[in-house]
C-alpha positions as CSV (number, residue, x, y, z in Angstrom):
1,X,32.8,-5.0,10.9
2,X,30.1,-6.2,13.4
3,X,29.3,-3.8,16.3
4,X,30.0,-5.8,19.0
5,X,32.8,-7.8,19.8
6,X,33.1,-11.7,18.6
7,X,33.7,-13.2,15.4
8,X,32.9,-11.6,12.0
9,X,31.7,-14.9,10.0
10,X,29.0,-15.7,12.2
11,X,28.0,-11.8,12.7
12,X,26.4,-10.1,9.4
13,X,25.6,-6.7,9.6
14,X,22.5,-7.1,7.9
15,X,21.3,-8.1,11.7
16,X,21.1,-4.7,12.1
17,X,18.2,-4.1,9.3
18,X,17.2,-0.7,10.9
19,X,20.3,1.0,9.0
20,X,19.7,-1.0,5.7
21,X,16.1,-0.1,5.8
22,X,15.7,3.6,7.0
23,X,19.2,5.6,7.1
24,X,17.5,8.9,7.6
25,X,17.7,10.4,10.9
26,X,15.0,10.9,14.3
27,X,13.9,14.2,12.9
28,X,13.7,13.2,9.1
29,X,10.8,10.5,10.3
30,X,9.1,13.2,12.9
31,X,9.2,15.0,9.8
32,X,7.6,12.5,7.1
33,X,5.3,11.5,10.0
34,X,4.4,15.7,10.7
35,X,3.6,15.9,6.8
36,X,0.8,12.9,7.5
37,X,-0.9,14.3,10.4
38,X,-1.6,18.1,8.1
39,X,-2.6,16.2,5.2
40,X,-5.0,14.1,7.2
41,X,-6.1,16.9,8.7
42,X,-6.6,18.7,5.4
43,X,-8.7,15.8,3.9
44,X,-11.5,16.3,6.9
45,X,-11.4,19.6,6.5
46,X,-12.0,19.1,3.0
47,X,-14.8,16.5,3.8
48,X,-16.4,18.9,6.0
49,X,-17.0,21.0,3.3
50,X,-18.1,19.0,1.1
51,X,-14.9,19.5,-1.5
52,X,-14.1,15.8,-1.2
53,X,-17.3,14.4,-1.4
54,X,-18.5,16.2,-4.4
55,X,-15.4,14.9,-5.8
56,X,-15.8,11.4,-5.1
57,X,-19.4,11.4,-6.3
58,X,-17.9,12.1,-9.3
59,X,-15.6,9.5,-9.6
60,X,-17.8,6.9,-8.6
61,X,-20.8,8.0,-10.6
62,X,-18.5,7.8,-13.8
63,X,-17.3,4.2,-12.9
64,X,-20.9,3.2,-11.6
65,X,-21.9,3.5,-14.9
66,X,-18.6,2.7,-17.2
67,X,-18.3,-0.3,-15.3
68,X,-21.6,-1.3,-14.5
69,X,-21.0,-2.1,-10.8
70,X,-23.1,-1.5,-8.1
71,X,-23.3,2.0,-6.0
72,X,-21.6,0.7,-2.9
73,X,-18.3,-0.8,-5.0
74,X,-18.1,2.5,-6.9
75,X,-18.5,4.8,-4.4
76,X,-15.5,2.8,-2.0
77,X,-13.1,2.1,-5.1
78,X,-13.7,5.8,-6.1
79,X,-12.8,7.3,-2.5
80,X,-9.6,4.4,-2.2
81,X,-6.6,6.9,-3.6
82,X,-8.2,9.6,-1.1
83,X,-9.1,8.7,2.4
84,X,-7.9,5.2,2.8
85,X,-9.0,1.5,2.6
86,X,-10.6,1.9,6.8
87,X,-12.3,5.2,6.1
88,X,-13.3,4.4,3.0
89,X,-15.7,1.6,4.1
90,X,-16.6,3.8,7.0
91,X,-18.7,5.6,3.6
92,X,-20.9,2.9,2.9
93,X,-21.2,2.2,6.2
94,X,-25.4,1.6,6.7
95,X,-25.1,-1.2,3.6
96,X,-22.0,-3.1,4.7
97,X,-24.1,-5.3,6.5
98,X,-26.1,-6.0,3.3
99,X,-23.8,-6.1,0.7
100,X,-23.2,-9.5,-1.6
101,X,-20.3,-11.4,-1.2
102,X,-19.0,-10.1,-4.1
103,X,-19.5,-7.1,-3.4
104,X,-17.4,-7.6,-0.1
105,X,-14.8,-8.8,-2.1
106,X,-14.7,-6.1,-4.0
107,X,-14.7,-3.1,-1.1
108,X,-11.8,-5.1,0.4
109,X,-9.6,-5.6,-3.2
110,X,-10.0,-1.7,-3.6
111,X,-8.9,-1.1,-0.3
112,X,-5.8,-3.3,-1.3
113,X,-4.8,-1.9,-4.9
114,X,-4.1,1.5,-3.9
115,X,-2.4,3.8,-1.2
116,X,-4.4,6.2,0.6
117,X,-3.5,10.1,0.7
118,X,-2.5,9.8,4.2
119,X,0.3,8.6,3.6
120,X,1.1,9.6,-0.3
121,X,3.0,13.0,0.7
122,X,5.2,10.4,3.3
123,X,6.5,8.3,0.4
124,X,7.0,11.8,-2.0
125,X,8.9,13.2,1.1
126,X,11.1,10.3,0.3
127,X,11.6,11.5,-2.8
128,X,9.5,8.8,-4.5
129,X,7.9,10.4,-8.0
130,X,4.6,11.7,-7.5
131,X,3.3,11.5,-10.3
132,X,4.2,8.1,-10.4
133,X,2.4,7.3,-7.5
134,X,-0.8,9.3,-8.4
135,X,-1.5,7.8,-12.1
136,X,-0.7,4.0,-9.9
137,X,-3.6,5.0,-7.8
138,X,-5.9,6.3,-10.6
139,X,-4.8,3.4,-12.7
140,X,-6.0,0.8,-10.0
141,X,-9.0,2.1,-9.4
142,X,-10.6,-0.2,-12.5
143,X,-7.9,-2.8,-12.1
144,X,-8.9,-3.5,-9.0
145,X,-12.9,-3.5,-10.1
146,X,-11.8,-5.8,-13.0
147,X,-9.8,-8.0,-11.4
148,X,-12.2,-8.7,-8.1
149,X,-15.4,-9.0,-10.6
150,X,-12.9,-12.1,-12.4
151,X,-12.1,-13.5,-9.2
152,X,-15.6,-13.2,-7.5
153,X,-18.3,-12.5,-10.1
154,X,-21.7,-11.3,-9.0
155,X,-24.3,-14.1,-8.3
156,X,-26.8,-12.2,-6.3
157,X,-29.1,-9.0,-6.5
158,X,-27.3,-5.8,-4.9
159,X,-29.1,-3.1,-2.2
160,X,-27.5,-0.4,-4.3
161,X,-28.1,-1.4,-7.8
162,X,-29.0,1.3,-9.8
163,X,-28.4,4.4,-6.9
164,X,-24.6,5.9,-5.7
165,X,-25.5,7.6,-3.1
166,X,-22.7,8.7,-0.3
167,X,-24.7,8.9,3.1
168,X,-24.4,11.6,5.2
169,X,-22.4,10.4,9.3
170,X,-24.1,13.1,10.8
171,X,-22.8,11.4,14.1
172,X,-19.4,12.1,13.7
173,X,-20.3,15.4,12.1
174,X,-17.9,18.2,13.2
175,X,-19.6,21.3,14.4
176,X,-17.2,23.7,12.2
177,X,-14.6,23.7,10.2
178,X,-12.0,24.3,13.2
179,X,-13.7,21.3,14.9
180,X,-13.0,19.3,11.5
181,X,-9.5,20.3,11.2
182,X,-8.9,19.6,15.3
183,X,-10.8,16.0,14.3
184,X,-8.4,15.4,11.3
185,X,-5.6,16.3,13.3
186,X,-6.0,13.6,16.1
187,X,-6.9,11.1,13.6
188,X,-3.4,11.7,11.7
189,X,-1.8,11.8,14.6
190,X,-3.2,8.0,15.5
191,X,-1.9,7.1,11.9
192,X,1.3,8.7,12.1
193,X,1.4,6.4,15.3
194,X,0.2,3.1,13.3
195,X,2.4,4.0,10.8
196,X,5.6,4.3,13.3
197,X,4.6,1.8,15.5
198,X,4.0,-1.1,12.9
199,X,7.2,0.1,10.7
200,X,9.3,-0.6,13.9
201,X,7.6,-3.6,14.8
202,X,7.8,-5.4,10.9
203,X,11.5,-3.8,10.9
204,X,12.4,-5.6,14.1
205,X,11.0,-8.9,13.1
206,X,12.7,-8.6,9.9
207,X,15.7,-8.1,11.5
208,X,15.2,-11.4,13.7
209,X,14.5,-13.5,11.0
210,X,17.0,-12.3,8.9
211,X,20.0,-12.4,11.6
212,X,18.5,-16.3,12.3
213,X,18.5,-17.2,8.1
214,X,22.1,-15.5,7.9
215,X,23.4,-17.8,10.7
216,X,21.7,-20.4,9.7
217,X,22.9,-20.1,5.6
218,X,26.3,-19.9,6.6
219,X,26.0,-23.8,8.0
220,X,24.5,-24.3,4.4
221,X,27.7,-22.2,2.9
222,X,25.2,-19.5,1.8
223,X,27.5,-16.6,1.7
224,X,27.3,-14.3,-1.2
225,X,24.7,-13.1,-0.9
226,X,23.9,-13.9,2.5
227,X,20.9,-16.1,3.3
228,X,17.8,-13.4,3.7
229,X,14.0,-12.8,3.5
230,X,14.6,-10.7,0.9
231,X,16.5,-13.0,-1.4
232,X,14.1,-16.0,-0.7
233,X,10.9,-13.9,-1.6
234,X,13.0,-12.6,-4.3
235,X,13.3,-15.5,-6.0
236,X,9.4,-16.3,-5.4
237,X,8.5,-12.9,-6.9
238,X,11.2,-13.7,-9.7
239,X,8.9,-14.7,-12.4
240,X,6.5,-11.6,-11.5
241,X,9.1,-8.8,-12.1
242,X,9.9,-10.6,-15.6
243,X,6.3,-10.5,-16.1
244,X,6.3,-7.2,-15.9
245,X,9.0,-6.1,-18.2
246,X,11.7,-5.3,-15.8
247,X,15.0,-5.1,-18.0
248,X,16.9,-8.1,-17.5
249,X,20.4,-6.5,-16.7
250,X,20.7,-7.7,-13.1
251,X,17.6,-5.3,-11.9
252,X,14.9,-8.3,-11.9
253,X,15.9,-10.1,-8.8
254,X,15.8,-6.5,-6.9
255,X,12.9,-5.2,-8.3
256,X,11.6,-8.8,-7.1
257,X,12.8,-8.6,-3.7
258,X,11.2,-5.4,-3.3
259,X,8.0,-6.9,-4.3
260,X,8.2,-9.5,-1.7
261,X,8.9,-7.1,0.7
262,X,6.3,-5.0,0.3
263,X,4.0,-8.0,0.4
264,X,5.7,-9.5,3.2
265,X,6.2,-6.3,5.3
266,X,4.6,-2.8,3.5
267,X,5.5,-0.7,1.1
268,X,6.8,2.2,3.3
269,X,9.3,-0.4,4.0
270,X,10.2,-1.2,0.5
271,X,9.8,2.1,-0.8
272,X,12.2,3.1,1.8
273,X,14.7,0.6,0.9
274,X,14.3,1.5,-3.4
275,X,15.0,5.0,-2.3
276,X,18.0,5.0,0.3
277,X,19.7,1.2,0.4
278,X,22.6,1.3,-1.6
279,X,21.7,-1.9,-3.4
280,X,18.8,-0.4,-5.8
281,X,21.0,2.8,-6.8
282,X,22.3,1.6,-9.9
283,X,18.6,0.4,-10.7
284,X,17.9,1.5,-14.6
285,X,15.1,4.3,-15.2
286,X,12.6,1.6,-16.0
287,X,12.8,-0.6,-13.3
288,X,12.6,1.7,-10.8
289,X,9.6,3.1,-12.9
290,X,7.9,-0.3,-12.4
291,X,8.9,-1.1,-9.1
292,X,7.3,2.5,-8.1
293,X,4.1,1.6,-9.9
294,X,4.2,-2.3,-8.1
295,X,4.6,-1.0,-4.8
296,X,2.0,1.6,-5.0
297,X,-0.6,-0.4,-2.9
298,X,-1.9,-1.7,0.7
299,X,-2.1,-5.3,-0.3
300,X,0.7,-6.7,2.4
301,X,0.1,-9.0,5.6
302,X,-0.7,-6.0,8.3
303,X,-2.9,-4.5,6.1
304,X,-4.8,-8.0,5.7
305,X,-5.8,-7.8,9.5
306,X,-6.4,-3.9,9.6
307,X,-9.4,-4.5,6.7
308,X,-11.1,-7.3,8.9
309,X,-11.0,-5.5,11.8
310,X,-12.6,-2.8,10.5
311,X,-15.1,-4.7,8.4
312,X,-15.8,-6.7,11.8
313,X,-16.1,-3.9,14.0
314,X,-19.2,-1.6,11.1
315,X,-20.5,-4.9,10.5
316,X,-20.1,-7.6,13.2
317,X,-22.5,-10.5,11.9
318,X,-19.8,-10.3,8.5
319,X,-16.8,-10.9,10.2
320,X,-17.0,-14.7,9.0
321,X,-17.7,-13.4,5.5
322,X,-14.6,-11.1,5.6
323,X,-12.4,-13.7,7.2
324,X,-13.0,-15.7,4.1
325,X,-12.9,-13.4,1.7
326,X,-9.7,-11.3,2.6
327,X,-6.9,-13.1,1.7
328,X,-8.8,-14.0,-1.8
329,X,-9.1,-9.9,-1.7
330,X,-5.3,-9.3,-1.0
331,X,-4.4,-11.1,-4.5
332,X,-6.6,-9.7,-6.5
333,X,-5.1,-6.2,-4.9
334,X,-1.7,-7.7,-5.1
335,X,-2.6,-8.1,-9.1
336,X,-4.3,-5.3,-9.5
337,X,-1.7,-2.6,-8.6
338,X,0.7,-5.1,-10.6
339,X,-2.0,-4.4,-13.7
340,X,-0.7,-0.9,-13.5
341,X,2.3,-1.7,-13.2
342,X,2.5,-3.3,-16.0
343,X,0.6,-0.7,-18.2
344,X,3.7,2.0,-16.5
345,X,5.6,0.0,-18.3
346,X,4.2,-0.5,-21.6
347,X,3.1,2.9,-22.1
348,X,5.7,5.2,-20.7
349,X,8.7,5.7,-23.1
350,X,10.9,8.6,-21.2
351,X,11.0,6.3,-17.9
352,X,13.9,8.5,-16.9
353,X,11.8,11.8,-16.6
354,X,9.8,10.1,-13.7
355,X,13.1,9.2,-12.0
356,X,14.0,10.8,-9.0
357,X,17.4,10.2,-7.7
358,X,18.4,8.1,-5.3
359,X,19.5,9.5,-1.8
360,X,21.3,6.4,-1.0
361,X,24.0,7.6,1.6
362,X,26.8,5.6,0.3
């Protein structure tokens, strides 16, 4: 029944998309939000001591020279799964303003194929497979160098051909570890913010353009199912989810729709919605194997405007470079994390010992 009062044909309760989308309570989100402001925190530390970027001079050393791509690409698709696509740039932050368009390209694609660690231990708090999620990030590291070197090949001579180096921002430096911690504690608690602030925001507008197709489909007779964003971008993502193995027992239009919602909206949103809406609970172990592995990734609308404005703001005689290049960058991250989703689901025979069960409330 609607919640307020009028006539139940023209009043879907789908209006209300808050309750489809996140059924979990006030102090289940302060929580999920509590665990991203420690492990932010935890990852300056970390930096401050030097942990993290011994290990992602590791990383990008071995792809620098497995891959044969320049010092600047390796070292940002190498620190991707760690620190985020905004802080990640902030690394190679005296050579933005010199690097190759490619190269551009490139630093934004990365930034797109994966999910950063900020926000990994929110989407396991869900209850989403972790290991899942860490092999998708690993796994796209050289999709997404593959995929941006076919989509923008290298035409010009690179600043850091030949040298990974990971300068030193002794600007920012903290003074001591307490002072990093303190750091990495304000700057989870501004994403924890972002992260609330935009999930409300996408949630709300989903909800208004859902309540206005709903109305609208039931002029057109479009009942059952009810005229929705996520049916029509279900059927545009349709061919992608066959693509990519998903069984076809019913599971490929959801498995699509969440696809196009994470493109549409994010994935916290769709992961959200594979984890507690009723609708993907019967979803077999292998598609929701693949759709954890095609969600696993930045490359959505908000996250299209959070890379140029960072690019803009370390580099502001690039911005018209980055304009051009970003939405070019969102595919190629779109197709990158959908490369390892694909290779999940080739590879991975026991798809139901990475299942975590549903917490659908029913």
């Amino acid at each position: 029944m609607p919640r307020f009062g009028g006539d139940p044909r023209f009043i879907n309760p789908r209006v209300f998309y808050f309750e489809y989308t996140y059924r979990g309570s006030l102090s289940d989100c302060l929580l999920l939000l509590a665990a991203v402001i420690f492990f932010v925190a935890l990852v300056q530390l970390l930096y401050y001591w030097g942990t993290l970027q011994w290990l992602i001079q590791k990383f990008a050393v071995f792809f620098f020279w497995s891959m044969r791509v320049s010092g600047a690409e390796a070292v940002v698709a190498a620190a991707s799964p760690f620190i985020g696509q905004g802080e990640s740039a902030m690394l190679i932050k005296p050579f933005v303003a010199h690097l190759t368009q490619a190269e551009l390209h490139q630093v934004m694609c990365s930034g797109f194929a994966t999910i950063a660690g900020s926000v990994l231990v929110a989407y396991i708090s869900l209850g989403v497979n972790g290991q899942a999620l860490i092999s998708s990030c690993v796994m796209s590291i050289p999709a997404s160098l593959a995929i941006s070197k076919l989509r923008y090949p290298e035409t010009e001579e690179t600043l850091t051909t030949g040298r990974c180096v990971i300068p030193d921002d002794d600007e920012h430096r903290a003074a001591n570890s307490l002072h990093a911690f303190a750091n990495g504690a304000w700057l989870g608690l501004k994403i924890a913010g972002m992260i609330l602030a935009t999930l409300l925001c996408i949630i709300a507008f989903l909800g208004l353009a859902n309540g206005l197709l709903t109305w609208w489909g039931r002029y057109l007779n479009i009942n059952d199912p009810p005229l929705t964003v996520e049916l029509i971008v279900g059927y545009i993502c349709y061919p992608i989810a066959f693509l990519l193995g998903v069984p076809r027992n019913g599971d490929m239009l959801k498995v699509a729709q969440l696809i196009g919602t994470k493109l549409i909206a994010n994935e916290f949103v769709a992961y959200t919605a594979l984890q507690t809406d009723p609708a993907y609970a019967d979803l077999s172990p292998r598609s929701r194997l693949i759709a954890t592995y095609a969600l696993c990734g930045f490359a959505n609308i908000g996250s299209l405007g959070t890379q140029i404005g960072v690019l803009s703001q370390i580099a502001p005689g690039r911005s018209a470079d980055v304009s051009r290049l970003a939405v070019s960058a969102l595919i190629a991250g779109a197709l990158s994390t959908l490369t390892s989703a694909s290779v999940a689901g080739l590879l991975i025979s026991d798809q139901a010992a990475f299942f975590t069960p549903s917490t659908a409330n029913g």
